[in-house]
TIRO-2110 file (N, C-alpha, C; in Angstrom, 1 decimal):
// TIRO-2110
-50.9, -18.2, -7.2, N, 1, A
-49.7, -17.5, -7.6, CA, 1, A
-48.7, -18.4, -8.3, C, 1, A
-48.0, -17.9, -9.0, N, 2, A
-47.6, -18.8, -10.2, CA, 2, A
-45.7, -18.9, -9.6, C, 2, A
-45.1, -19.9, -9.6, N, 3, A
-43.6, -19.2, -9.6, CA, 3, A
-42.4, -19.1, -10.1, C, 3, A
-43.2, -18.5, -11.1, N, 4, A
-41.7, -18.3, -12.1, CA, 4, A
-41.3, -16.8, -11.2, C, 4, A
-42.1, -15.8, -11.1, N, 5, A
-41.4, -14.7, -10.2, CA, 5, A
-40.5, -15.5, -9.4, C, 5, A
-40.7, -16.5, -8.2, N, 6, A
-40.2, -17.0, -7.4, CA, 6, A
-39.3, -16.9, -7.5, C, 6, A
-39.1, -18.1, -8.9, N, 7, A
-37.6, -18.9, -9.3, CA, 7, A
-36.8, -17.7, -10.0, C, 7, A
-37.7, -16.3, -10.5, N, 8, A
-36.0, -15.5, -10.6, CA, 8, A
-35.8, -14.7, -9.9, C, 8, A
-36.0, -14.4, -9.0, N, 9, A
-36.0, -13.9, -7.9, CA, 9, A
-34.9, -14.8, -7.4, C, 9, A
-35.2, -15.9, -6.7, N, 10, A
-34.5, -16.9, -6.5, CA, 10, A
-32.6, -16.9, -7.4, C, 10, A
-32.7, -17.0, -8.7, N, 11, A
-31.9, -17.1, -9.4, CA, 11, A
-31.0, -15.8, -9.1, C, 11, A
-31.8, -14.7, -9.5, N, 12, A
-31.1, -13.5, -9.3, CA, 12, A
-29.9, -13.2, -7.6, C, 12, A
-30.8, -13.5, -6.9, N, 13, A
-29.9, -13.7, -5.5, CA, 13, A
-28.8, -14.6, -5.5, C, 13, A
-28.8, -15.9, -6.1, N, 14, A
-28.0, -16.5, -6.7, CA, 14, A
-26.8, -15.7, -7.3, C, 14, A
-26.8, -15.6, -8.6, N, 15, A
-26.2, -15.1, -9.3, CA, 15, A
-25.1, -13.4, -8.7, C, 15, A
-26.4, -12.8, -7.7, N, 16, A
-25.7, -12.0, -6.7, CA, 16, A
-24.7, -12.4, -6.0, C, 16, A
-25.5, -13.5, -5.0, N, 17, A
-24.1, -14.6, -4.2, CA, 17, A
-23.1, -14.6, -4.7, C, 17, A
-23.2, -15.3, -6.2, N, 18, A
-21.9, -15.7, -6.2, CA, 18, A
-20.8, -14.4, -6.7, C, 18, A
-21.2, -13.6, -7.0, N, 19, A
-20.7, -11.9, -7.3, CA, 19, A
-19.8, -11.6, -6.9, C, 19, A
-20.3, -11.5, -5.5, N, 20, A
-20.0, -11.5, -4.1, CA, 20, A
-18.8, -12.7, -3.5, C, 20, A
-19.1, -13.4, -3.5, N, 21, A
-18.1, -14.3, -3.3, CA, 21, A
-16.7, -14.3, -4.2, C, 21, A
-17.2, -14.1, -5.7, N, 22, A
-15.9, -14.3, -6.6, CA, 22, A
-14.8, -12.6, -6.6, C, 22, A
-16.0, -11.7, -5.9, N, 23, A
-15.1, -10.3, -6.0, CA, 23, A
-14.0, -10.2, -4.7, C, 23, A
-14.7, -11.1, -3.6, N, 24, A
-14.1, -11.6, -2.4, CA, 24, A
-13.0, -12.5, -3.0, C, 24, A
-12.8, -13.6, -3.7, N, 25, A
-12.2, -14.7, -3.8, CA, 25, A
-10.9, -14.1, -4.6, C, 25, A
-11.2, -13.0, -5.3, N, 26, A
-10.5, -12.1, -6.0, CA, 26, A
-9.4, -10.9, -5.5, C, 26, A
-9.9, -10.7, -5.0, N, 27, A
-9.3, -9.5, -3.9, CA, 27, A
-8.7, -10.1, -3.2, C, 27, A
-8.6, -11.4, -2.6, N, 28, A
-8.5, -12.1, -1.4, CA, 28, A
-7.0, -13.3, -2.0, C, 28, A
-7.1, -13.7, -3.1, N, 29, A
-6.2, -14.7, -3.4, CA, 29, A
-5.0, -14.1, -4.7, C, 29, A
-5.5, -12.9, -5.3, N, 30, A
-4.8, -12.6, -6.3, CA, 30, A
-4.1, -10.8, -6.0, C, 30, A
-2.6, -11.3, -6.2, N, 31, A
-1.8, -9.6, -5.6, CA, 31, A
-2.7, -8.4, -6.4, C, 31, A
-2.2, -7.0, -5.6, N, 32, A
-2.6, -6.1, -6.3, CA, 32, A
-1.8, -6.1, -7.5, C, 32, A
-2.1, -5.4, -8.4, N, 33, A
-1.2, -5.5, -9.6, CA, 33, A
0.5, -4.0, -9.4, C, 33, A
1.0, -4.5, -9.8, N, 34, A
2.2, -3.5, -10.0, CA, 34, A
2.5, -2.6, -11.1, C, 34, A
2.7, -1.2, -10.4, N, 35, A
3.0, -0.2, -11.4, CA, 35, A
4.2, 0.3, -11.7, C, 35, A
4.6, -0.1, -13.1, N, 36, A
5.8, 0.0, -13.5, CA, 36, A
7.0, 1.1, -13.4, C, 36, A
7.7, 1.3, -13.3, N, 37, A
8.8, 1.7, -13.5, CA, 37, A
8.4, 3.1, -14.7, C, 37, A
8.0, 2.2, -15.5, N, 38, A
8.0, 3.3, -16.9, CA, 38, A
6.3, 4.0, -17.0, C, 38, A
5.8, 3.4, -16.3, N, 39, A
4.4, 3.8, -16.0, CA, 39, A
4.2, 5.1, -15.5, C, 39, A
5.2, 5.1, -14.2, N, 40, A
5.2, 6.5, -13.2, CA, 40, A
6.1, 7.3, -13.8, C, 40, A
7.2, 6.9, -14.1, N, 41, A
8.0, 8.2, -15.2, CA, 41, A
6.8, 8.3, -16.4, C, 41, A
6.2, 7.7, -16.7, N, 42, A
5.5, 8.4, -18.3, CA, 42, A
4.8, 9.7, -17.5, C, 42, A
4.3, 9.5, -16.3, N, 43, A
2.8, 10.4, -16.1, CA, 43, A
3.8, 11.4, -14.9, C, 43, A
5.2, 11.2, -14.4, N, 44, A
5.8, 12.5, -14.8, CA, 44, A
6.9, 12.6, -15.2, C, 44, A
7.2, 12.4, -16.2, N, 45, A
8.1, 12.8, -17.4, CA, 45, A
9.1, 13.0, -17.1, C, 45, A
9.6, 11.8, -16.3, N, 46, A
11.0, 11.5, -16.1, CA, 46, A
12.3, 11.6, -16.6, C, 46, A
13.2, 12.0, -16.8, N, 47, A
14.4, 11.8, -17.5, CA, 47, A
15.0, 10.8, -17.1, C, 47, A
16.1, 10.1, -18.0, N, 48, A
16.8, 9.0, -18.0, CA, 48, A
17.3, 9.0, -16.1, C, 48, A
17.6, 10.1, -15.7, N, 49, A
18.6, 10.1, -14.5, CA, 49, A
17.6, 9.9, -13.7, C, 49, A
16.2, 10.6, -13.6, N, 50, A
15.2, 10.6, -12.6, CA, 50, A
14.6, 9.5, -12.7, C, 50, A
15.0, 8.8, -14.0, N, 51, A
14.1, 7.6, -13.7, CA, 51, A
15.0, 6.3, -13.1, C, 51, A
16.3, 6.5, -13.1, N, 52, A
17.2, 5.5, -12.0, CA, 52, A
17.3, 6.2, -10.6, C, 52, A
16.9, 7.5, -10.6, N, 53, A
16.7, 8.0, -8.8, CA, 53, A
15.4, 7.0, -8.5, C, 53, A
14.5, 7.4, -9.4, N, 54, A
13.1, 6.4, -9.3, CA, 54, A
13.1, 4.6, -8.7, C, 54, A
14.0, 4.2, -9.6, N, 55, A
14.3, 2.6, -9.6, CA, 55, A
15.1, 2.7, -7.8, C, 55, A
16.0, 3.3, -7.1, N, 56, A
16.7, 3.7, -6.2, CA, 56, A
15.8, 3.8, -5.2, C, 56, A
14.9, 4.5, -5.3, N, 57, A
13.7, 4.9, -4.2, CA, 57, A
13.2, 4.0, -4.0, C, 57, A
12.5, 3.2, -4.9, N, 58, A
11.6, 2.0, -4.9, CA, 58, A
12.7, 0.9, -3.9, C, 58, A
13.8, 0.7, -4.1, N, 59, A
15.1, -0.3, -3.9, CA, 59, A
15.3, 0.3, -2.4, C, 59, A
15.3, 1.4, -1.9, N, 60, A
15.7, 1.9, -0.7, CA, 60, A
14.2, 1.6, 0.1, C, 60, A
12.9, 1.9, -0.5, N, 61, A
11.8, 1.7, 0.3, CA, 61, A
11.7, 0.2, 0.7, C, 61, A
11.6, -0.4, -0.3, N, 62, A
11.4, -2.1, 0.2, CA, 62, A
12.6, -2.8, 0.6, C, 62, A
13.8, -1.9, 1.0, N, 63, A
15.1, -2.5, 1.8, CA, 63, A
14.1, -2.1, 3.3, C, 63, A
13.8, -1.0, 3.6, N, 64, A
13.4, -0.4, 4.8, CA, 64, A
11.8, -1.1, 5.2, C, 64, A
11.0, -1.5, 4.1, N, 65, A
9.9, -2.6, 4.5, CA, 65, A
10.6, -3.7, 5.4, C, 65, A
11.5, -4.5, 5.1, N, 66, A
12.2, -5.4, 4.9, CA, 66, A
13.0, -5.2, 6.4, C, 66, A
13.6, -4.2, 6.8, N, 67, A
13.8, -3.8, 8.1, CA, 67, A
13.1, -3.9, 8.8, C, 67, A
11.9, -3.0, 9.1, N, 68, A
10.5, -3.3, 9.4, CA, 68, A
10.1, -4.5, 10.1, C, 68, A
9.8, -5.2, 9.4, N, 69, A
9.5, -6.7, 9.3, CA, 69, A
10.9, -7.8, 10.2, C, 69, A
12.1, -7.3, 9.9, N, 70, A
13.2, -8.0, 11.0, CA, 70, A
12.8, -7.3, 12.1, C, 70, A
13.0, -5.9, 12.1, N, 71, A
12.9, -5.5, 13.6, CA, 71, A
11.5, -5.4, 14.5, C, 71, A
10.6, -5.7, 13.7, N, 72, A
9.3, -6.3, 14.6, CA, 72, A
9.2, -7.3, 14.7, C, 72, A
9.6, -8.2, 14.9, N, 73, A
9.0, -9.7, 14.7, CA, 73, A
9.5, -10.1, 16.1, C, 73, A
10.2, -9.9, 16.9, N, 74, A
10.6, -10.3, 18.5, CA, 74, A
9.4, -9.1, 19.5, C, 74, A
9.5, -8.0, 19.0, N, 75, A
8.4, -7.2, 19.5, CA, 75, A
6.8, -7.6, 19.5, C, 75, A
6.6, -8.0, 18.3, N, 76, A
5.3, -8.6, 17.9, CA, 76, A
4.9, -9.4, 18.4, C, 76, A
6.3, -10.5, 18.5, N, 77, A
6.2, -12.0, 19.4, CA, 77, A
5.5, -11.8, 21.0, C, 77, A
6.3, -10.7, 21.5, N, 78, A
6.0, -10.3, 22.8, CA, 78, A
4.9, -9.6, 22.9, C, 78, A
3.9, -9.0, 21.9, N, 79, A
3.0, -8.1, 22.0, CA, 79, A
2.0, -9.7, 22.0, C, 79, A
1.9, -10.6, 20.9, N, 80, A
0.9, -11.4, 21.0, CA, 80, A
0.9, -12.3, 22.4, C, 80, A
2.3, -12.6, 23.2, N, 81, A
1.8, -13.4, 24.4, CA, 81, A
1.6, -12.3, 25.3, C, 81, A
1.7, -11.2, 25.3, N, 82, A
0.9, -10.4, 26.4, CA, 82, A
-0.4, -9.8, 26.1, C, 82, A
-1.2, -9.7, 24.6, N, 83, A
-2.4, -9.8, 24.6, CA, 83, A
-3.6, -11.1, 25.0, C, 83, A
-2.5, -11.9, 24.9, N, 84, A
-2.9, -14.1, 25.2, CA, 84, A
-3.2, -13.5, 27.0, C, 84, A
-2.3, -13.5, 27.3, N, 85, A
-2.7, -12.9, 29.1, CA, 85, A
-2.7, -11.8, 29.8, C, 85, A
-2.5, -10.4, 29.4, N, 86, A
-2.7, -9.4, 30.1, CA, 86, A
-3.9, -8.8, 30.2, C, 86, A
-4.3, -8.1, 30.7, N, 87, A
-5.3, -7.2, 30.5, CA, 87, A
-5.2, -5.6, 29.8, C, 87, A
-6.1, -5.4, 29.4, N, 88, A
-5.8, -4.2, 28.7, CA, 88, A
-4.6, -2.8, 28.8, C, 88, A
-5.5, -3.1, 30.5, N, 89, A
-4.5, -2.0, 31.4, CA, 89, A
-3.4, -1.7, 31.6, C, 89, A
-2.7, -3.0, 30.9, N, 90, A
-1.0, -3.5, 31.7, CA, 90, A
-0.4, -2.7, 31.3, C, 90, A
0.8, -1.8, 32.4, N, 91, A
1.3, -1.4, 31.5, CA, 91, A
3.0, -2.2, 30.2, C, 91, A
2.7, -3.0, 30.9, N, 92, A
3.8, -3.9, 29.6, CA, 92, A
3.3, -4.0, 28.3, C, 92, A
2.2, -3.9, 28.3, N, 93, A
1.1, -3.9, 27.3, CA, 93, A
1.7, -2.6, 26.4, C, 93, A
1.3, -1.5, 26.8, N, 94, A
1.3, -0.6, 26.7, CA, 94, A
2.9, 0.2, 26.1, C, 94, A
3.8, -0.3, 26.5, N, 95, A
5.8, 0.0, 26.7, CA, 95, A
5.3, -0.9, 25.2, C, 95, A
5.1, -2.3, 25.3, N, 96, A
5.2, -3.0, 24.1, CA, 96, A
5.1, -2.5, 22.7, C, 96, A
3.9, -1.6, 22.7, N, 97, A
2.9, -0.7, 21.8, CA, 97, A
3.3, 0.0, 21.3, C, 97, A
4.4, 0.7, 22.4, N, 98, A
5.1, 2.1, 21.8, CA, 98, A
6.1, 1.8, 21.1, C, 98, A
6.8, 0.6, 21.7, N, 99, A
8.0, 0.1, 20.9, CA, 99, A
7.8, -0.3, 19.7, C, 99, A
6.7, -0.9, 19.1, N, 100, A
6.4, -1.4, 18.3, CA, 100, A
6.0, 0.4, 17.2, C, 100, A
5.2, 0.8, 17.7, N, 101, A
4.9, 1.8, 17.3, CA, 101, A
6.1, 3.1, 16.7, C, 101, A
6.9, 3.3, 17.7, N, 102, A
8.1, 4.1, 17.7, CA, 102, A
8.8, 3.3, 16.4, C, 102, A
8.9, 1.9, 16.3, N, 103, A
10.1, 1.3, 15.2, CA, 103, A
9.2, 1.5, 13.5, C, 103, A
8.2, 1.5, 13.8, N, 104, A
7.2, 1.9, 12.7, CA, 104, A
7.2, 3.4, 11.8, C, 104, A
7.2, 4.0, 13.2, N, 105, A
7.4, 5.7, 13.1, CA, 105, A
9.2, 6.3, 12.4, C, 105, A
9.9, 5.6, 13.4, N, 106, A
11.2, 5.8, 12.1, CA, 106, A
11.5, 5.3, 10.8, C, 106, A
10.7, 4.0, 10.7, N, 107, A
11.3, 4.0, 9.3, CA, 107, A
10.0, 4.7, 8.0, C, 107, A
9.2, 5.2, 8.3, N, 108, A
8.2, 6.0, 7.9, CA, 108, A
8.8, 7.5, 7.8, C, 108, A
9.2, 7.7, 8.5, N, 109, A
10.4, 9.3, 9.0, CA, 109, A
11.2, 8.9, 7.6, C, 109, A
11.6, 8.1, 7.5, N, 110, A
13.0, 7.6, 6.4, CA, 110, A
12.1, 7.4, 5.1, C, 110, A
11.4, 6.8, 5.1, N, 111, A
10.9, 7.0, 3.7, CA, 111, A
10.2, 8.6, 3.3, C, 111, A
9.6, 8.8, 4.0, N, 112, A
9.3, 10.6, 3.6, CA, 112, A
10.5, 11.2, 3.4, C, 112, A
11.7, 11.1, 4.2, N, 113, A
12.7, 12.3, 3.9, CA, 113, A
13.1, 11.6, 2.6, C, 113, A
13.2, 10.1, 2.0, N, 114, A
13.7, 9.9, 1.0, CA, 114, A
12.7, 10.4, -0.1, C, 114, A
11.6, 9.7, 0.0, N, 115, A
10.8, 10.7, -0.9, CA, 115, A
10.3, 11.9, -1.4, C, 115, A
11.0, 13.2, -0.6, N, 116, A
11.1, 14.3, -0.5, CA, 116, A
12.4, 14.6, -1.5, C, 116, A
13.9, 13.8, -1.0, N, 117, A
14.8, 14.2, -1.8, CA, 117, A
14.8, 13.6, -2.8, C, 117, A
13.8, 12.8, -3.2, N, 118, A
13.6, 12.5, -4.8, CA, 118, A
13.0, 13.5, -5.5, C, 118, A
11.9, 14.0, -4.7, N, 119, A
11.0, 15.2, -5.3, CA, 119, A
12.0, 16.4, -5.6, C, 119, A
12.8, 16.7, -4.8, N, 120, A
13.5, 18.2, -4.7, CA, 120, A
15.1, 17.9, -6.0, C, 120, A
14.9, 17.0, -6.6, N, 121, A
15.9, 16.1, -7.4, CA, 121, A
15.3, 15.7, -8.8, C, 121, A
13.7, 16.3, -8.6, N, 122, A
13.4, 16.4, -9.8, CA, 122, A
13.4, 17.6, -10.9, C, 122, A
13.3, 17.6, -12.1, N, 123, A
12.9, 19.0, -12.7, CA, 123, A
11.9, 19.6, -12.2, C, 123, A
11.6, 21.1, -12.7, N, 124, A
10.8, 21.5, -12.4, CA, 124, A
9.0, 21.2, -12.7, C, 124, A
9.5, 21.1, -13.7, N, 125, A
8.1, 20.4, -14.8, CA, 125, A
7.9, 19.0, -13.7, C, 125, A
9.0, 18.6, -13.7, N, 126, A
8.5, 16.9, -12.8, CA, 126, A
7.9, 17.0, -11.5, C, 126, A
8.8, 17.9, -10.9, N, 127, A
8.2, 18.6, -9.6, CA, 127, A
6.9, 18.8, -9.4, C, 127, A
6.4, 19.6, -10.7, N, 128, A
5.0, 20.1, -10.4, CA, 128, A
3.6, 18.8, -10.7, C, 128, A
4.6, 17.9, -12.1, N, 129, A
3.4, 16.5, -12.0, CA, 129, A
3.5, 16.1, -10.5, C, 129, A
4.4, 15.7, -10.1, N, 130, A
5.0, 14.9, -8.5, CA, 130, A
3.8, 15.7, -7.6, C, 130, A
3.7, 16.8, -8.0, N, 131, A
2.3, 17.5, -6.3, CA, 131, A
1.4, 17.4, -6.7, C, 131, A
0.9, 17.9, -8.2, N, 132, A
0.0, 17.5, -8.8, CA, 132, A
-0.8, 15.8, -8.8, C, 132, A
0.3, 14.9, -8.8, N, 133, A
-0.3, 13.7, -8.8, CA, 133, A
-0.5, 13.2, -7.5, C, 133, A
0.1, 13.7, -6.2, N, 134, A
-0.1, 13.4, -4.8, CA, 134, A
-1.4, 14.0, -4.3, C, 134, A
-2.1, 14.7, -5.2, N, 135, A
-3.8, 14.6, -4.8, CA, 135, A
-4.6, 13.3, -5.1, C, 135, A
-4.1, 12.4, -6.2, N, 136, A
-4.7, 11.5, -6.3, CA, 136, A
-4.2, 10.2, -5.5, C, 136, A
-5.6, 9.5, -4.9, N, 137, A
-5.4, 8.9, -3.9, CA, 137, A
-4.6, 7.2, -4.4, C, 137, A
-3.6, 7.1, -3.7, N, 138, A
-2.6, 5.9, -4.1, CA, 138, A
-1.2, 5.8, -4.7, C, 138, A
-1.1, 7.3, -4.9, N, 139, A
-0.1, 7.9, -6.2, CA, 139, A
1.2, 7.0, -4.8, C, 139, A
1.1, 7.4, -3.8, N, 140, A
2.7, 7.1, -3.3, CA, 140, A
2.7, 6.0, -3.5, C, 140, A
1.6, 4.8, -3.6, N, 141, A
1.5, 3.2, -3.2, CA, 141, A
2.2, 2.8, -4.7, C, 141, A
1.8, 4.0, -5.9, N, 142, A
1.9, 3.5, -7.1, CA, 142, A
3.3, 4.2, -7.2, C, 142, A
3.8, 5.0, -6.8, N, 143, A
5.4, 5.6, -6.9, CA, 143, A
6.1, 4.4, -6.7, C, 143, A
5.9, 3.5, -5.3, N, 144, A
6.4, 2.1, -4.8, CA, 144, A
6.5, 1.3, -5.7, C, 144, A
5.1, 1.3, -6.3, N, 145, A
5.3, 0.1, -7.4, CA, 145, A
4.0, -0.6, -6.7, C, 145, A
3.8, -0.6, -6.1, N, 146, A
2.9, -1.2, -5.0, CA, 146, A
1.5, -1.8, -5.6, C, 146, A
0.3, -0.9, -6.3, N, 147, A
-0.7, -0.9, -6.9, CA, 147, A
-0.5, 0.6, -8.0, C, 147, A
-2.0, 0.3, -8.9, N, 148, A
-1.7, 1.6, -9.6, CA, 148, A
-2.9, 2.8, -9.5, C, 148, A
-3.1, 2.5, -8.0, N, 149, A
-4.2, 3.1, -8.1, CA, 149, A
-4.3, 4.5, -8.0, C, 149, A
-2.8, 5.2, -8.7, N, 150, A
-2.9, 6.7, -7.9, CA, 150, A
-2.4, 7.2, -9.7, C, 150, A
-2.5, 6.3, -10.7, N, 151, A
-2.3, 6.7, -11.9, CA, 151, A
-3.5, 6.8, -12.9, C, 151, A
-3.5, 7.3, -13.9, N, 152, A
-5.0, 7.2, -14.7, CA, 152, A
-4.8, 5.8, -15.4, C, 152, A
-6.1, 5.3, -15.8, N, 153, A
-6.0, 4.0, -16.1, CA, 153, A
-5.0, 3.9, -17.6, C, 153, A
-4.8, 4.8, -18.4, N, 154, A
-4.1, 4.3, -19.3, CA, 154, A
-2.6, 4.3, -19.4, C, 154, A
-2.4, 4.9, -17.9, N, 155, A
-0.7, 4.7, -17.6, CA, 155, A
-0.1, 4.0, -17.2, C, 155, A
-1.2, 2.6, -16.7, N, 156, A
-1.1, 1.4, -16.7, CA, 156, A
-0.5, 0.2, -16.8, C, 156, A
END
């Protein structure tokens, strides 16, 4: 048997590997990309005023990440040394979880009601892209600014 099959066979798995690795190395080291400002007004047809409620939304959401993140970090702290020693069962465990959970759940409560009174603040035409484009999956991640994966690729 001869091995040149071998060797591309060989190669090919290779060339797989490293695929694999660089789509990992990718995803893994470089941000998602950001969807603009003028991106999400183009695909719903923002007016000048909806598109500074727009800039406002984005500004009120990542103030409220930003809360988030202060007001868990002492909870967190106390959730990792009681998973370091408790057992599952505990209930400290458990009070910890909710608190952590509960501070999660309000500022989630605050960004829906904000992103509702953006919606109800839009035209009607805008209104209807706005439910229209909340079928597609990402659109709120890409309202944030966040990724664009909830827009068509040419709105980009």
């Amino acid at each position: 048997m001869t091995k040149k099959p071998l060797v591309v066979a060989l190669l090919l798995s290779l060339l797989f590997n490293a695929c694999v690795v660089a789509g990992f190395c990718h995803q893994r080291y470089f941000p998602p990309s950001v969807t603009s400002v003028d991106a999400v007004s183009s695909v719903l047809g923002l007016s000048t005023r909806e598109r500074a409620a727009l800039v406002e939304l984005r500004r009120s959401i990542f103030a409220g990440v930003g809360d988030l993140r202060k007001a868990s970090a002492a909870p967190n702290a106390q959730l990792r040394r009681l998973v370091a020693t408790r057992r599952a069962d505990d209930p400290e465990l458990t009070v910890a979880l909710a608190r952590i959970a509960d501070e999660r759940a309000r500022i989630q409560v605050d960004a829906i009601t904000r992103i509702i009174a953006f919606r109800d603040n839009l035209s009607l035409e805008a209104q209807q892209r706005f439910r229209r484009e909340l079928e597609r999956p990402g659109f709120l991640l890409s309202l944030f600014g966040v990724t664009g994966w909830g827009l068509p690729q040419a709105a980009r």
